[in-house]
Structure formats: C-alpha cells, structure tokens
N, C-alpha and C positions, 0 to 999 in steps of 0.2 A: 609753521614755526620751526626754526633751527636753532644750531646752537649762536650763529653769529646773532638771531633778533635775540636771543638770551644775551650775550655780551655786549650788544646795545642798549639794550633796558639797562643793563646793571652799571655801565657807564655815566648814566643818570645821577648814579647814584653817589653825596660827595667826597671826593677821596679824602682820608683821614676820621672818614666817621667811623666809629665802631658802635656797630649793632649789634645784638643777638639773634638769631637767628628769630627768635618771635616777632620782637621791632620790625624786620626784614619782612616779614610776611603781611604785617600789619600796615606798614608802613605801604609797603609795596606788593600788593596782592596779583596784581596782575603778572609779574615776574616771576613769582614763587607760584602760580600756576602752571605757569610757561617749564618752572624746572620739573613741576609735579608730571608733566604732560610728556618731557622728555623723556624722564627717570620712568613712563608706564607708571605712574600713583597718580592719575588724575583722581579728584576728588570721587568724579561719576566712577569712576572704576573702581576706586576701595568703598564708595556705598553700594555698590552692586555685589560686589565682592561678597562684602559682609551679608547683605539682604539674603543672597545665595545659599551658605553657608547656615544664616539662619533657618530656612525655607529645607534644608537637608537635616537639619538636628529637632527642627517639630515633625518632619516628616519620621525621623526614628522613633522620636518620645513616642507618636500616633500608633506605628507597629509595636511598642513597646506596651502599650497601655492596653492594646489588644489581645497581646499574649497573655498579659498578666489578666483580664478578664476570663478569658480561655481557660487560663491555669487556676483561679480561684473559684468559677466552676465545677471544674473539674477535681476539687479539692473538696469541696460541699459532697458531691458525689460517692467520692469515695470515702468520707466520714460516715454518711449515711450509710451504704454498704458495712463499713466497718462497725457502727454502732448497731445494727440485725444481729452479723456473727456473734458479735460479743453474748446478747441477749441470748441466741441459739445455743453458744458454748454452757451459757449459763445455766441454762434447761435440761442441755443434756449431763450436765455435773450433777445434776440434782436429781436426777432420775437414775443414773449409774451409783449413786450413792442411798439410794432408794429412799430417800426423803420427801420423792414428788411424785406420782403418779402422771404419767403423758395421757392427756385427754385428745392428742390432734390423730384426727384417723390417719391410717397407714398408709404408705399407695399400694393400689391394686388391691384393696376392699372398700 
C-alpha cells in the first residue's frame, strides 16, 4: 500500500461532501486504515504498543509490591527490637533509681 492506492480510495470518495473525520473512518474504514498503516498507527501497532507498556507498568507495580513486603517485614522487626530496649531501659531506670531489685543473674556467675 502507497500513497497513490491512498489517493485512489479517497477519489471514491464524493467531491463536495464534507465529512468529519469520524464519518470518514466510519464511512470508509478501509482507507483510514490504509492512512493508519502509512502514518506507522496501525491499529495492531497502538494495541501492542499499549499491551507493552502495560506488561512494563505491572511488571513495576510486581517489584514495587515486593519491596514494600520486604520493607514492612523489616519494620515488624525492628519494632520488636525496639519494643525489648524500651522494656530493658525501663528496668534498668528502676533499679538505678532503686525502686526495683534486678533478679536476672549476671554474666559470668
């Protein structure tokens, strides 16, 4: 397909009408493929296009959704750590304040 079978299809078409361009494509679909195909927009091209571009943006969400299980993991973790110290600071205030008596044996007895 060239541009002359595009200028002969569109010769078809009769002089003095006015279309809009949707009528045009409606009307004449095989034409307004023919320009899609010239112009690089075939239809198979902008659904592949698109399919592609989608296939790249679930494939981030996927890494995305992974890190953030990673890092909310890793956030439980470190609560837990941080809620021991907290308890341990708490124990040792109360024993430097002499309030508490420490029952946990020492190391190295």
């Amino acid at each position: 397909m060239n541009y002359l079978q595009v200028v002969q299809d569109f010769r078809r078409i009769p002089p003095g009408s006015v279309f809009s361009q949707r009528q045009h494509h409606n009307t004449y679909p095989a034409v307004a493929e023919k320009i899609r195909n010239l112009m690089g927009k075939s239809v198979r091209a902008q659904r592949d296009s698109k399919h592609q571009a989608l296939m790249n943006e679930k494939e981030k969400n996927r890494a995305l959704r992974a890190e953030n299980d990673q890092l909310l993991e890793e956030l439980v973790r470190i609560a837990s750590v941080n809620q021991r110290l907290l308890f341990e600071m708490a124990e040792l205030k109360a024993v430097v304040s002499g309030k508490v008596v420490s029952i946990t044996p020492k190391p190295g007895k």
